[in-house]
NUMIDO-35545 format. One record per residue: residue in three letters; x negated, y negated, z negated of N, C-alpha, C in turn. Coordinates in pm, whole numbers, plus 50000, padded with zeros to 5 digits. Last residue first. Example, Ala and Ser with C-alpha at 12.3 -4.5 7.8 and 13.67 -1.06 7.14 Angstrom:
# residues 2
SER487155022549292486335010649286487104999749213;ALA486815056949220487705045049220486805033049220;
This chain:
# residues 406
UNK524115314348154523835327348280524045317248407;UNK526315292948022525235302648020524995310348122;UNK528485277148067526965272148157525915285448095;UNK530685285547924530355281148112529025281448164;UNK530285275647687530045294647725529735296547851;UNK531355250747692529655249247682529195266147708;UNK533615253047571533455248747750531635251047818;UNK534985273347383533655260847412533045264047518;UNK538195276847336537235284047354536355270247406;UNK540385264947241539675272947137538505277547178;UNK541435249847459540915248047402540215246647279;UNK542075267947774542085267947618541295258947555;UNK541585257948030542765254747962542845256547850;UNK539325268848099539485256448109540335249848047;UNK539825294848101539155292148001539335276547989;UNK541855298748293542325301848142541855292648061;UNK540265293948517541235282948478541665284748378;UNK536755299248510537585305648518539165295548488;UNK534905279848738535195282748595536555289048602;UNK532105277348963533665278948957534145285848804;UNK529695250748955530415261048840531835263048938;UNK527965231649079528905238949154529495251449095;UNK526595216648843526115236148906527225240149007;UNK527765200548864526385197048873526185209048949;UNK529715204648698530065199848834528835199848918;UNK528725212948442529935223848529529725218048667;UNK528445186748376527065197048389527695208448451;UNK531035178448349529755167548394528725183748427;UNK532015193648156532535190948297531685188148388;UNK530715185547898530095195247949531095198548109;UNK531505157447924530015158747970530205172947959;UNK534045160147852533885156747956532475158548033;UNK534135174047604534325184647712534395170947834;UNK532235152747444532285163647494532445174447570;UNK534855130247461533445129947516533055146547568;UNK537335133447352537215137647486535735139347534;UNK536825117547121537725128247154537835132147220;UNK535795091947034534615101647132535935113247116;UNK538235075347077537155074447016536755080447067;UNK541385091247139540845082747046539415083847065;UNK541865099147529542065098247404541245094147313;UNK541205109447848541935100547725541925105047605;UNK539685123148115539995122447993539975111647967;UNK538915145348467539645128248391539965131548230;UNK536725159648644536985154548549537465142448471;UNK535805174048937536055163848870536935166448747;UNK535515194949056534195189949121535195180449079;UNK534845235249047534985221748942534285210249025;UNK536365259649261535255247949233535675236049164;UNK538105266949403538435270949262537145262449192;UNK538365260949673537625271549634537705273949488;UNK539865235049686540175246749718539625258449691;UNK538805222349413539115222149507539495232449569;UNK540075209149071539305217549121539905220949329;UNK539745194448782540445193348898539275198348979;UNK540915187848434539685196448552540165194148701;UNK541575162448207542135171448315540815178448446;UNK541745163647851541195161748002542015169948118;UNK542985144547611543485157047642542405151847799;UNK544695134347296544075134847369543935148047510;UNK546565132447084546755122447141545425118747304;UNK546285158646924547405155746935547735141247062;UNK543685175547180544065167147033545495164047095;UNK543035185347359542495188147302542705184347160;UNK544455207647631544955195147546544135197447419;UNK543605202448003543815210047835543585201447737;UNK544845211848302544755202148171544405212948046;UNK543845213048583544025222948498543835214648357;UNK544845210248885544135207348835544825216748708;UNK543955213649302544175218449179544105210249059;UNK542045195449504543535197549523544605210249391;UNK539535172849433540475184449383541885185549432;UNK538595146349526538565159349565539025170549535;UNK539455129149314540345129249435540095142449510;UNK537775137549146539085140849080539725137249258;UNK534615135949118535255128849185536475135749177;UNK532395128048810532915137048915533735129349011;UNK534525118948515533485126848575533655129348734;UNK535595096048299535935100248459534505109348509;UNK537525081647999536285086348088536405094048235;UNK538805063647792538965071247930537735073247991;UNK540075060847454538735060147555538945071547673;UNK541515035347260541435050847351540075043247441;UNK542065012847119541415023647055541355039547145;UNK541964996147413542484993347308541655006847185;UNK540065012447618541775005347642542135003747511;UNK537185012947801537675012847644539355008547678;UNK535775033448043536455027147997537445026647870;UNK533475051948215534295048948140534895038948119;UNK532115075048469533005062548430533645062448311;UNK529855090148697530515088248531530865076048487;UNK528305115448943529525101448901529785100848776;UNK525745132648905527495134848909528015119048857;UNK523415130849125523695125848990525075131348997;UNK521815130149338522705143749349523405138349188;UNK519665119549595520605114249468521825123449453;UNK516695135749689518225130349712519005126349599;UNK513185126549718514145131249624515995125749666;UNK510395124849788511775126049904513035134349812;UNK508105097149743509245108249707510595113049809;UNK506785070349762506655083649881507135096349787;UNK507945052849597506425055949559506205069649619;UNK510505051049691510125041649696508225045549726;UNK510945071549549511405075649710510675063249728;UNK511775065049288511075073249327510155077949476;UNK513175041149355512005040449273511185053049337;UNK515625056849371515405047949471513875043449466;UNK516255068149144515645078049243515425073849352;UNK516395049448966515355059548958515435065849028;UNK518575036749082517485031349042516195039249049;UNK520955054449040519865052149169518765046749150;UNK521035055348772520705065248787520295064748955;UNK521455030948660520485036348641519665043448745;UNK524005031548848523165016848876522005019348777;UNK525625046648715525545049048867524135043148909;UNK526575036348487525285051848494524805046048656;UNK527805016448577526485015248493525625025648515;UNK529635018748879529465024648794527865017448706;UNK530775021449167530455007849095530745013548938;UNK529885037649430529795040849313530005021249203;UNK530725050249766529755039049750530695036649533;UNK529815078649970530445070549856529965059049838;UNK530325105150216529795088750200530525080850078;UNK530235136250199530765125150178530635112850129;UNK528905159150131528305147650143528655135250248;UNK530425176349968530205176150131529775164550236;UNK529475163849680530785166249750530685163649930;UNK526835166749650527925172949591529565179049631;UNK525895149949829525095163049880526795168149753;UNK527015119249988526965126649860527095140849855;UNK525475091750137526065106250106526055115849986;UNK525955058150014525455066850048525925087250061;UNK526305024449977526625034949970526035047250082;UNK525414997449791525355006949870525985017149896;UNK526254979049544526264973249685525634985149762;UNK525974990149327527044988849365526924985449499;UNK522725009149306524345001949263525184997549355;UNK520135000149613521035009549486522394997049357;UNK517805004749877519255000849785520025005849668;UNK515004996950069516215009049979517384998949921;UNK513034996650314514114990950212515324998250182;UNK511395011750492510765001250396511754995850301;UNK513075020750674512715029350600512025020350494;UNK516555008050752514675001250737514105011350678;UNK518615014150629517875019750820516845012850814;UNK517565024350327518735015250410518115019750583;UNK517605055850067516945044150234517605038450297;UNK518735071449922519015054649932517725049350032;UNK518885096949993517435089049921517325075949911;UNK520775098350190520875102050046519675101249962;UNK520755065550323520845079250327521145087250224;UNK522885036050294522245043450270521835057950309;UNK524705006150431524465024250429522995026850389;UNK526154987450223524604987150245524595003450275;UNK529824988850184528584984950131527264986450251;UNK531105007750401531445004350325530204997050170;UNK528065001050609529275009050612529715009450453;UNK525784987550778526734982550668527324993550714;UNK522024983550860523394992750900524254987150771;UNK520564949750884520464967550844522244972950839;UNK520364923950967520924937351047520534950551032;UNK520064908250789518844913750795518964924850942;UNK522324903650711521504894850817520544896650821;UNK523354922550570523964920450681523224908550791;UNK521974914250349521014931950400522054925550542;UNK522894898550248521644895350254520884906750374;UNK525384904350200525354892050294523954893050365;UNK527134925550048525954925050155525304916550254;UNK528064933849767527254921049804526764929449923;UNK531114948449811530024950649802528904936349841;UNK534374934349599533334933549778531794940549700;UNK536594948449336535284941949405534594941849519;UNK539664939149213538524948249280537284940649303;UNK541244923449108541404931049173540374935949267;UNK541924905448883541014919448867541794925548960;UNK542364871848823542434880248917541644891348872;UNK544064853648562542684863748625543174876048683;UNK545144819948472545774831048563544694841148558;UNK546854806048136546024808948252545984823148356;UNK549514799248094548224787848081547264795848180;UNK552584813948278551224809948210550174801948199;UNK555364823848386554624815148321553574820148236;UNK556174834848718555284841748599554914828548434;UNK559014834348825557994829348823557504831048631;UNK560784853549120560724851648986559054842648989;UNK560804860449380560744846349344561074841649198;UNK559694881849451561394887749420561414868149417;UNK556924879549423557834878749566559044881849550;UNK556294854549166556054869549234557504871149370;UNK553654830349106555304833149159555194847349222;UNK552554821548763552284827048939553984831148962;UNK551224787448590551904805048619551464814148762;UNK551104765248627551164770348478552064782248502;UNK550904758448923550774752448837551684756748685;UNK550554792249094550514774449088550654772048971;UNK550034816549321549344811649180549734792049195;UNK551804837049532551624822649486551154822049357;UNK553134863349528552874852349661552694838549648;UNK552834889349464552774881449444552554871549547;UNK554684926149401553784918749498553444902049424;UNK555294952949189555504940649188554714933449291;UNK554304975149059554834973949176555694963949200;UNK555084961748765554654976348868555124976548987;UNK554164945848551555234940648640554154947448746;UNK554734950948206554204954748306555064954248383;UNK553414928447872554524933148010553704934748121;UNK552074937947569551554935947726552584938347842;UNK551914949647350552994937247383552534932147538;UNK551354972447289550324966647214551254951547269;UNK552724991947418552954991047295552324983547208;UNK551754987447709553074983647668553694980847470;UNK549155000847634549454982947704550584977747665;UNK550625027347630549625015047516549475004147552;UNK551665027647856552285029547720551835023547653;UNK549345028448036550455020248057550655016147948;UNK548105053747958547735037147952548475028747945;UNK549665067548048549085066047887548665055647861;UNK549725063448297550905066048193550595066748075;UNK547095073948345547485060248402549005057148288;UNK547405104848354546475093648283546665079048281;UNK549155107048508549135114648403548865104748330;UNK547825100448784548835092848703549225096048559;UNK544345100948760545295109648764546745104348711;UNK542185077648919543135082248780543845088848804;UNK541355068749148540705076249098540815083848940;UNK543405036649208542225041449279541445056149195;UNK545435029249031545655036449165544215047849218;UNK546135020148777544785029648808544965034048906;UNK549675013248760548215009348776547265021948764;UNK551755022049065551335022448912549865019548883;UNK552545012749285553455015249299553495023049137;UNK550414981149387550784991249331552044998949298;UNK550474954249240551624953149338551444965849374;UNK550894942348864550464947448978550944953049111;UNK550334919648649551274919448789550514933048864;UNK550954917448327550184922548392550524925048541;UNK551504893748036551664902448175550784905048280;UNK551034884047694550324886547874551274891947941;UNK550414858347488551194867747549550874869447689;UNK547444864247287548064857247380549504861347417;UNK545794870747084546974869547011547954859747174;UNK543274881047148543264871947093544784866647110;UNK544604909947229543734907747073543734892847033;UNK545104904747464546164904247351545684903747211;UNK542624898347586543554886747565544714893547470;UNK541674925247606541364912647521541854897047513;UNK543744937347722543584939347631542724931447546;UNK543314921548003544174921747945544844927247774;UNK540734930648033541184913448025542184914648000;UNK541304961548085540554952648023540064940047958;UNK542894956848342543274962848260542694958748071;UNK541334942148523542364937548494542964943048381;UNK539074962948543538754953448468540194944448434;UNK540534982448627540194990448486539564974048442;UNK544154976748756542274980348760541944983648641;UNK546054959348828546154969348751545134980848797;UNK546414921848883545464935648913545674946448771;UNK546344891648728546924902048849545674908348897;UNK547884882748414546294893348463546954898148591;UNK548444857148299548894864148365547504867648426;UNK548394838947915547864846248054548594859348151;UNK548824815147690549954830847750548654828747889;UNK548184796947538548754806647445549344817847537;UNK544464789247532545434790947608546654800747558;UNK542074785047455542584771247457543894776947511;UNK540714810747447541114806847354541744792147311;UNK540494811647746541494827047663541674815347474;UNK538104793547813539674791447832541084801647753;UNK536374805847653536624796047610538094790847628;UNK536304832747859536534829847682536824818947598;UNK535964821248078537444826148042537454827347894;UNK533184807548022534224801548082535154804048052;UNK531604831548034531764822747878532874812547913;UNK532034846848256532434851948084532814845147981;UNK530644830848419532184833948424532964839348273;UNK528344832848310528914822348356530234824348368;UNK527634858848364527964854448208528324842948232;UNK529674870148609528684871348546529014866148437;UNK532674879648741531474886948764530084883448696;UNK535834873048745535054882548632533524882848701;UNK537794847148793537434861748808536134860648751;UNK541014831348772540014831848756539104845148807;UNK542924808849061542724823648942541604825348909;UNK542934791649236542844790649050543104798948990;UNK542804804049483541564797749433541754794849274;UNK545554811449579544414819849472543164816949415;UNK546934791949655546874789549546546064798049422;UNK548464816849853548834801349821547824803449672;UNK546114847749880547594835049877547254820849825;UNK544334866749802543864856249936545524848149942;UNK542154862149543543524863449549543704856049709;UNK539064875149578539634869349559541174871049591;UNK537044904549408537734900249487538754887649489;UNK533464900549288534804899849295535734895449374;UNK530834920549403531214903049375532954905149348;UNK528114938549301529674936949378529764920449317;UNK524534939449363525924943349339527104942649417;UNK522104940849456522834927049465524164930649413;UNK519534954249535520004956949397521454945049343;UNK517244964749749518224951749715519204957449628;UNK513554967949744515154970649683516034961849682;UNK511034973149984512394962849878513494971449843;UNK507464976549991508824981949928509544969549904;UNK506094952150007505454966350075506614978950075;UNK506884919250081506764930250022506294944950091;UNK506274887349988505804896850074506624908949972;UNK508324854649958507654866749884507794881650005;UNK508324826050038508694839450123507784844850033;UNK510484792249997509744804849994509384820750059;UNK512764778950074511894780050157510954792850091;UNK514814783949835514134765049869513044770049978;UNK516094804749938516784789849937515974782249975;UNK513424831850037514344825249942515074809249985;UNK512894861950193512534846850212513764832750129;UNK510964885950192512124878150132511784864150130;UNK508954904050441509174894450368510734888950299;UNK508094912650650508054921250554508154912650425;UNK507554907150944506474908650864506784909550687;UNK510314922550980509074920151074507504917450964;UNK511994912350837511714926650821510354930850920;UNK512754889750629511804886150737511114900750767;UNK516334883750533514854895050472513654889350604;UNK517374852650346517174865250455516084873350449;UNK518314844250087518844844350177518474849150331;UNK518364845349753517474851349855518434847449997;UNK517724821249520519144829749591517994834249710;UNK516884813249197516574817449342517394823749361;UNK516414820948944517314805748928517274804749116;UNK513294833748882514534830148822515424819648916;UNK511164858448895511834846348945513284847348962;UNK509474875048769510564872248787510854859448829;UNK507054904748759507044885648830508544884948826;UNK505834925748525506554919748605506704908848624;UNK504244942148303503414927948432504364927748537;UNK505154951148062505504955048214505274947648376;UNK504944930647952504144941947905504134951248039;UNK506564910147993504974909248022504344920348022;UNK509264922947980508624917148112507434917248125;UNK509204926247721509054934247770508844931947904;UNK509304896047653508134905247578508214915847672;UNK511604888447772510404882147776509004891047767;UNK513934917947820513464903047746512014896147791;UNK516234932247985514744932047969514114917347888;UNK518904930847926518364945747960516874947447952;UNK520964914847702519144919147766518874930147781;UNK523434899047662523044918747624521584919047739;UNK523994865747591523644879947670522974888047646;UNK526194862747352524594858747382524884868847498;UNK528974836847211528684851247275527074847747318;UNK529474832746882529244828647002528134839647085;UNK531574852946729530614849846737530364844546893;UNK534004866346732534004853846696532674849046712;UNK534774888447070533834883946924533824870346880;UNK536044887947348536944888647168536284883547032;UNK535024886647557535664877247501536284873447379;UNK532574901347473532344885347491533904881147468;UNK533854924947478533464922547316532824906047323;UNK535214925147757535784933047661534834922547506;UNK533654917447969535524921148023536034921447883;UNK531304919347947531834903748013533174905147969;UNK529704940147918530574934147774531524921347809;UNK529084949648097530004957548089531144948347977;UNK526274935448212527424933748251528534938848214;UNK523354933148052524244940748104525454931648113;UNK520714908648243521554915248148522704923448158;UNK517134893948273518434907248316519024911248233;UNK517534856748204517214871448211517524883048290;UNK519254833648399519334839448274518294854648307;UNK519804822948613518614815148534518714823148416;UNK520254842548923521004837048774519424829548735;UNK518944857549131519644838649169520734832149024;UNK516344870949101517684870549046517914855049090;UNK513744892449194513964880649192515534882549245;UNK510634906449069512224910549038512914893349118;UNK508154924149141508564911549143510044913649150;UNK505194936649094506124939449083507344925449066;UNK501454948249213502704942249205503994939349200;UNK500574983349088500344968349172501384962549117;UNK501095005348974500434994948893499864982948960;UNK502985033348934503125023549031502335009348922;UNK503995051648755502355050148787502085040248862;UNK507055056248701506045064848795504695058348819;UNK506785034148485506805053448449506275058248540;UNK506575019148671505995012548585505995029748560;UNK509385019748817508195019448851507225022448814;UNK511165019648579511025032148668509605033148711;UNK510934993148487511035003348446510485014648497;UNK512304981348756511294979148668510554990348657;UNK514824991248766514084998548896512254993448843;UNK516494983548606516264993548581514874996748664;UNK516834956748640515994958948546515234973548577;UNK518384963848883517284954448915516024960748806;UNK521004979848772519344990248893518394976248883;UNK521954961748593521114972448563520194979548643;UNK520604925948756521474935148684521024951348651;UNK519644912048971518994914848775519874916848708;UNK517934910149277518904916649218518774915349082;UNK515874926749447516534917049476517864916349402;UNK512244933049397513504939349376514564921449364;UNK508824947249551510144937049530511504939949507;UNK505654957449541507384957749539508004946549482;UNK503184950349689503734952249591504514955849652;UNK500934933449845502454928749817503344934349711;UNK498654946549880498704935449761499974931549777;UNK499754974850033499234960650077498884958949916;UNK499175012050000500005000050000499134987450000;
């Protein structure tokens, strides 16, 4: 390799993460992280949920601090927007003119949030950094009623911390039930309930056609009143940067399954890529997941420092809903079977298995870590292309963990 090093575009978890990585695999040239925030690298999960609720003035969750930057002779540059790659001679070339070389890039740029495209969606709010975080928190607490449109896991989420802070909410979604995308309705119905039982109105399958002044108007022409409005409805893959670079786009930044973008010199990872997936008939995914955004990291890293390692990780999602905890293994759309078992009075997973009787996802609810367990040992079932017997799956006297012997 040159004196250029590596370069990572991006300072969220794969940014930090891909640090890190480096640094483990032996990699001891140059290392340059460069983020268009002025803040550190930090996690992102707490934006939706314990920033807005904690009385304490909120800080950002540091994925990498000062101290550990130096120690890790990383270059960060701060407070820079990258705006084209120079793939020819191998360069990022930033806002105010700059051009950092590289020998390896990672673009690590995430998702951006989706906007409300009607009358008047520009004053909804949305979710994507700590700037935005500390904003709705401030506003959540100048405000006695909010309308959350989107029945998502972050709409879902903003909506439970706005009832904590004692708001009245509704929840619009135009959906025919919320968690459309990768929830088993089963599961989604539990949710609901608790939303519902915590004072949260649900307006299901409901359309909207207007955010205005101290509310939103829904298409029956009822009108929503509220101080404030947040959009959670999904997220765009960032690809502005890799799209004018004219590397391949297919739902996000295509990747191979070694996250190589069609530049062999530039990889990708988290949210803004997507790539095949050797698990499931390697079917093109694209993952907006924390694990997800480790766990390429390191194998984008790897491949980076001439590895020809495929990304075979099993998918893993969670989410907090008031005192329940939902978790998601795997991919559950691929199952045309499924096989519940009930593990507690208020908990319970579901297996879902494909035509071949093959485990290749996992959905659970319920209190606290009450589900953890048989979700991660699902997690390691899915890994091994386990076909598990369906009895056993279903009892839950017997330990899911007997699966993986032999």
């Amino acid at each position: 390799m040159s004196d250029a090093g590596m370069v990572i575009v991006g300072g969220g978890m794969a940014g930090a993460r891909a640090i890190v990585s480096l640094r483990a695999g032996g990699f001891e040239g140059p290392v340059t992280l460069i983020t268009e925030e002025t803040l550190l690298p930090y996690d992102r999960p707490p934006l939706s949920k314990a920033m807005l609720t904690d009385e304490n003035e909120p800080q950002p969750v540091l994925l990498l601090d000062e101290g550990m930057l130096a120690s890790l002779k990383a270059i960060l540059v701060r407070g820079a927007r990258a705006t084209a790659i120079d793939r020819t001679n191998k360069a990022v070339v930033l806002e105010d003119g700059r051009a950092i070389s590289y020998d390896k890039l990672l673009i690590a740029t995430g998702a951006k949030p989706r906007r409300l495209s009607i009358e008047g969606g520009e004053l909804a709010y949305t979710l994507r950094d700590f700037a935005d975080g500390d904003h709705l928190r401030s506003r959540l607490r100048q405000a006695r009623s909010a309308a959350i449109v989107g029945g998502g896991f972050i709409g879902l989420e903003v909506a439970s911390s706005a009832r904590k802070l004692g708001l009245v909410v509704t929840l619009i979604e135009a959906q025919p039930r919320i968690l459309m995308r990768g929830v088993p309705e089963e599961i989604a119905r539990v949710v609901q309930q608790r939303h519902e039982d915590a004072g949260v109105t649900m307006e299901i399958g409901t359309a909207l056609t207007a955010v205005e002044t101290g509310g939103v108007r829904l298409a029956d022409g009822r009108k929503v009143k509220a101080d404030i409005v947040v959009a959670g409805i999904g997220a765009a893959p960032e690809i502005a940067l890799a799209q004018s670079a004219g590397l391949a786009i297919e739902n996000g930044i295509a990747c191979d399954a070694g996250l190589r973008t069609s530049d062999p010199d530039i990889f990708a990872a988290g949210d803004c890529c997507s790539f095949p997936h050797g698990l499931f008939g390697h079917k093109r995914m694209r993952l907006e997941a924390w694990r997800n955004a480790t766990d390429q990291a390191n194998v984008a890293v790897e491949n980076m420092l001439g590895g020809s390692k495929s990304y075979l990780a099993v998918p893993w999602f969670w989410s907090d809903q008031y005192e329940l905890s939902l978790q998601i293994a795997g991919s559950p759309a691929e199952g045309v079977e499924t096989i519940r078992r009930q593990t507690g009075e208020q908990a319970f997973v579901m297996f879902h298995l494909d035509g071949e009787g093959r485990i290749v996802g996992a959905s659970g609810i319920g209190p606290g870590n009450s589900i953890a367990r048989d979700v991660k040992m699902a997690e390691m079932l899915i890994a091994r292309r386990a076909v598990p017997p369906a009895a056993v799956l279903a009892d839950p006297t017997v330990q899911l963990k007997a699966l993986l012997k032999g």
